[in-house]
VMD Tcl script that draws the C-alpha trace (Angstrom):
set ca {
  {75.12 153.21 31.30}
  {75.43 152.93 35.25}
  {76.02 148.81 36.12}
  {72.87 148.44 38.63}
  {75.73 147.41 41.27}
  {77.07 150.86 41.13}
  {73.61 152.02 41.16}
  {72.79 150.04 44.74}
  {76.18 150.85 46.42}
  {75.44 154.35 46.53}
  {71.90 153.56 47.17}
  {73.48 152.58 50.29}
  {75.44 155.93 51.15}
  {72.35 157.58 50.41}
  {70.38 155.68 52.85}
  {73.30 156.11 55.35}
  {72.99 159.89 54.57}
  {69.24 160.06 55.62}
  {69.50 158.14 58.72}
  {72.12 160.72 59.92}
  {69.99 163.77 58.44}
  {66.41 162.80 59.82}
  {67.00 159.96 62.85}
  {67.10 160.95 66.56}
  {70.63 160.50 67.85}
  {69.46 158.14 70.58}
  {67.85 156.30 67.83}
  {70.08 152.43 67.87}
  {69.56 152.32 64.04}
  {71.24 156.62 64.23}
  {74.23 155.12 65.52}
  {74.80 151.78 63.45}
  {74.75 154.53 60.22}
  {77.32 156.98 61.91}
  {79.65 154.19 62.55}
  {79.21 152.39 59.32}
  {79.81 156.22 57.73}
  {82.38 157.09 59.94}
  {84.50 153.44 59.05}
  {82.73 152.14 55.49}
  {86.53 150.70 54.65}
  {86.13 148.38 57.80}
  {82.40 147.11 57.09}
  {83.69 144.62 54.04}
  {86.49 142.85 56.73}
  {84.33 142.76 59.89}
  {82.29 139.94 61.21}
  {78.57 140.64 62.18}
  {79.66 140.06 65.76}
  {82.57 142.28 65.42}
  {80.43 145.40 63.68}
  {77.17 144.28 66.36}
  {79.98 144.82 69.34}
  {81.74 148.10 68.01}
  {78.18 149.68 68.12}
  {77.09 148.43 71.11}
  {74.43 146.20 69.41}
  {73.07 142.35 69.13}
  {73.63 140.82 66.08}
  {70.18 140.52 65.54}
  {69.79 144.64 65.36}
  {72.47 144.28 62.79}
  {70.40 142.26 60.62}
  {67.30 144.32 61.22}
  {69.42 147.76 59.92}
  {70.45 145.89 56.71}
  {66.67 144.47 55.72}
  {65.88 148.43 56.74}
  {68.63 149.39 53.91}
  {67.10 146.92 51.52}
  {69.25 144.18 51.84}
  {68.91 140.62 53.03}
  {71.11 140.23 55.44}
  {74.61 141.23 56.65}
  {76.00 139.05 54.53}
  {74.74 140.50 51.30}
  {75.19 144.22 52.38}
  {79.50 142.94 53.46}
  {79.06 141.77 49.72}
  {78.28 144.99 48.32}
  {81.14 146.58 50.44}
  {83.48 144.30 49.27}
  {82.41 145.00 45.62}
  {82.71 149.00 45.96}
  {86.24 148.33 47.66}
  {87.57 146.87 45.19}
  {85.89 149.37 42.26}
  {88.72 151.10 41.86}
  {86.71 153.87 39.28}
  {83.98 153.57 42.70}
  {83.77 157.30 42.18}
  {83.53 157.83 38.14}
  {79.77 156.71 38.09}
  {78.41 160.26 38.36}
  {78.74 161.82 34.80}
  {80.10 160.59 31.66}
  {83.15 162.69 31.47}
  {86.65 161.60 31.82}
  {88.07 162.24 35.03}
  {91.75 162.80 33.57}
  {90.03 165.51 31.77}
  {88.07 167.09 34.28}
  {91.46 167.26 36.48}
  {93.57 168.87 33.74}
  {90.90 170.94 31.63}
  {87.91 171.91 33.57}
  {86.36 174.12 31.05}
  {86.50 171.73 28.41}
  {85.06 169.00 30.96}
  {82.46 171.58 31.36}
  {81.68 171.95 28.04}
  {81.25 168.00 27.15}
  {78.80 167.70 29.86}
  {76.88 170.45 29.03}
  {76.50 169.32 25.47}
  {75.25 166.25 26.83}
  {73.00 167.44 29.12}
  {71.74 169.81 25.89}
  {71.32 166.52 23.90}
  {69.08 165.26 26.26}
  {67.00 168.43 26.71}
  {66.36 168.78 23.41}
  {64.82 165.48 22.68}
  {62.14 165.80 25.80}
  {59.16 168.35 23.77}
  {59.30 164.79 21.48}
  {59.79 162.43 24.34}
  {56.58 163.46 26.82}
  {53.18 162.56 25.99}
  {51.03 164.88 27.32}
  {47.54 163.47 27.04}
  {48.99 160.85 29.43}
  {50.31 163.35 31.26}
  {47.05 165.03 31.44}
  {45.61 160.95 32.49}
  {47.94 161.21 35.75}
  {47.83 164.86 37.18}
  {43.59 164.02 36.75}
  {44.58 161.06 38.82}
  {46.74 163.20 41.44}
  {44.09 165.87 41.50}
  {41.31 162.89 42.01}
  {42.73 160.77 44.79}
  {42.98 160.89 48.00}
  {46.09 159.01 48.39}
  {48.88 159.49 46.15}
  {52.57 157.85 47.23}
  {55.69 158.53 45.36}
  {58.02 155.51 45.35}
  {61.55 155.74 44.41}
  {65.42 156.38 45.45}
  {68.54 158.65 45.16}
  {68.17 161.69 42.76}
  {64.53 160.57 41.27}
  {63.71 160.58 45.29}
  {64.48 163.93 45.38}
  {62.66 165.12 42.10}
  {59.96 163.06 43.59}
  {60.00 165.55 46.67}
  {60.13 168.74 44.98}
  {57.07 167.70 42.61}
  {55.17 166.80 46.17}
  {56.23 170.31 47.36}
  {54.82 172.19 44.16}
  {51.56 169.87 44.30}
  {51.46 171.00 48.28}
  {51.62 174.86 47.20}
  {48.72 174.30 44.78}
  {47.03 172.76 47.29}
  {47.44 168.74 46.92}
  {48.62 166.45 49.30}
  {50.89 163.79 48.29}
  {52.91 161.59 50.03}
  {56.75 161.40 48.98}
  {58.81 159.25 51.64}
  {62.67 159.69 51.77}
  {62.96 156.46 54.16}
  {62.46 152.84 51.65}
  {61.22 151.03 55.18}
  {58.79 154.15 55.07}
  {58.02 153.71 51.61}
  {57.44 150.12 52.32}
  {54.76 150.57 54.76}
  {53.07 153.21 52.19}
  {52.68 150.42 49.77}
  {51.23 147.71 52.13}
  {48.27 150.19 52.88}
  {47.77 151.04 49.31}
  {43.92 150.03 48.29}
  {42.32 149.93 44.20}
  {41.61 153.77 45.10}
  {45.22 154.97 46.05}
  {47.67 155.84 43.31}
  {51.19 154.52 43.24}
  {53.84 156.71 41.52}
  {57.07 155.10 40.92}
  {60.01 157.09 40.05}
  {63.00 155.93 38.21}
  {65.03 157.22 35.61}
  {67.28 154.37 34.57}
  {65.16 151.47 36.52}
  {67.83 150.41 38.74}
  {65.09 151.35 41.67}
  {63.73 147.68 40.94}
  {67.47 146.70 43.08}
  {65.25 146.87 46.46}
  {62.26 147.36 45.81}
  {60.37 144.05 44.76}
  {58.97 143.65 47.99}
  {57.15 146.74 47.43}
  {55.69 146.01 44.16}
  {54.69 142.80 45.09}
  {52.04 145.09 47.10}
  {51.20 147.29 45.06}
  {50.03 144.89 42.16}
  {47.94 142.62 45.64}
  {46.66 146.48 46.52}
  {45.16 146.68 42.85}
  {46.10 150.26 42.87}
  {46.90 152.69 39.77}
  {50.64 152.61 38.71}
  {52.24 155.58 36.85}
  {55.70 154.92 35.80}
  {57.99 157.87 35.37}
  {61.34 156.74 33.65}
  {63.99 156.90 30.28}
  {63.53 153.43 30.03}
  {61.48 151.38 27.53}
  {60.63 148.41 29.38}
  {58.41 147.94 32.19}
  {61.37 146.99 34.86}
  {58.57 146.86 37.60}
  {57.88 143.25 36.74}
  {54.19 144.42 37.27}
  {50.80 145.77 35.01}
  {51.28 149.88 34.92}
  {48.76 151.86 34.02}
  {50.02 154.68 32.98}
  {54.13 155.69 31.53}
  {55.73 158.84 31.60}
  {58.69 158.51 29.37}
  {61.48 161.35 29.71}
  {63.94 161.33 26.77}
  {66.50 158.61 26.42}
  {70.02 160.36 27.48}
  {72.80 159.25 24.65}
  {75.32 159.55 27.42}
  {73.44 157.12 29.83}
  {73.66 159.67 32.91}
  {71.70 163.03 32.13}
  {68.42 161.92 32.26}
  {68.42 163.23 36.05}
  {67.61 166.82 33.99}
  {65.32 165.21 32.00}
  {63.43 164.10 35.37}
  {63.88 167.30 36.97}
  {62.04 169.20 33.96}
  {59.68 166.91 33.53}
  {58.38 167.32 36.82}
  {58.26 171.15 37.05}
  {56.38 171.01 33.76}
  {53.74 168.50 35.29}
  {53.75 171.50 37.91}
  {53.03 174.18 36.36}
  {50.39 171.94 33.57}
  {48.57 171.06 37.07}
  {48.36 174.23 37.75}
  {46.78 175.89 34.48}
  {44.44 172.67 35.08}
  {43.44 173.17 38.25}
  {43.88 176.22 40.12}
  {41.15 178.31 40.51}
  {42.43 181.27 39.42}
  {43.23 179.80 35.86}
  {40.14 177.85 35.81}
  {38.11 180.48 36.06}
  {40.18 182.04 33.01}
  {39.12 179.73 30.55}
}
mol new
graphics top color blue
foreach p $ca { graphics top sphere $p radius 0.5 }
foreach p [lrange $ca 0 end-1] q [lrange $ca 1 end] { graphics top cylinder $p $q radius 0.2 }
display resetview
């Protein structure tokens, strides 16, 4: 399995990434991210002075950026650069396959990973429940507010599940940004629904602020994940469990299905078309 530092350090890219994809370029927190992308090897060496200076910053907008990234301070973000710098396997975290192998027999590398991905696939039809399946998309179809919370790749599946839902005519809300995301959950109420995304649970890294509001918000919680414990350190309501990968990194597949299933299902549920069929 991933270590959950691995898991936060490219939390932190990905952050970096949407900053430079969505913010304005005059935006101060636009430039902080290009530099920090632009010179990541310097980050774990430089004082807070030194990194507030070579972007034309206080100190104090410093800080502010790294609580935005979900960290405490500088110091704890310099921490995790230091960490990654000295990972010298930083990059082998992806997929479960050798990288000796993957440079000298491709096809072969190919192969292993597909099996595994196959493995996982194959144990989902026994994995998903579907009457609490059935529970949620009710609850989706019900509700006027309906936030996705999550990060990295189960952000993403998150995202294409709001787009289907949009097309069938649902709105959902599915935040890229955490400080975004953070705000969502502050406003949530007993009548919203909260659905938190997170294949191997590592989201819980930087996100106990946020579900320290949704339990005060009272709100329904749906849990979409591999794992078998609830990681959210609060009550759920309602678990989605996707198959448990034997390789510790496929379950992103897993996820992915999952969540086009739940599309269509919502559809044969509750499009008028196939309503009306029944």
């Amino acid at each position: 399995m991933k270590r959950v530092g691995e898991d936060i350090m490219k939390n932190l890219f990905y952050r970096l990434i949407i900053y430079l994809d969505t913010a304005n370029e005059k935006d101060t927190n636009y430039n902080i991210a290009l530099f920090m992308a632009n010179n990541f090897a310097l980050i774990s060496g430089m004082r807070i002075s030194e990194l507030a200076n070579a972007c034309f910053v206080s100190p104090a907008t410093i800080s502010r950026f790294c609580r935005a990234l979900g960290y405490e301070n500088y110091a704890h973000l310099k921490q995790e650069c230091q960490m990654f710098e000295s990972d010298v396997h930083k990059f082998n975290n992806l997929i479960n396959i050798p990288a000796a192998k993957m440079k000298s027999q491709p096809v072969a590398a190919t192969r292993e990973y597909v099996n595994q991905v196959i493995a996982t696939m194959q144990d989902l039809p026994d994995s998903l429940d579907w009457n609490v399946i059935d529970q949620v998309l009710k609850l989706i179809h019900d509700c006027k507010q309906v936030v996705f919370f999550g990060t990295q790749f189960s952000n993403s599946a998150a995202m294409h599940f709001q787009t289907d839902l949009l097309m069938l005519g649902k709105f959902t809300t599915a935040y890229m940004d955490t400080e975004r995301q953070l705000e969502c959950a502050m406003n949530m109420t007993k009548d919203s629904v909260a659905i938190v995304v997170s294949v191997n649970g590592h989201f819980m890294g930087t996100a106990s602020k946020m579900m320290k509001y949704l339990k005060k918000s009272k709100c329904k919680v749906v849990l979409i994940t591999s794992e078998e414990r609830n990681f959210l350190n609060i009550p759920i309501d309602y678990r989605i469990k996707l198959s448990m990968p034997k390789d510790g990194k496929s379950g992103k597949h897993a996820l992915l299905t999952t969540v086009e299933l739940m599309s269509l299902r919502y559809y044969t549920l509750y499009s008028p078309s196939e309503k009306n069929k029944r």
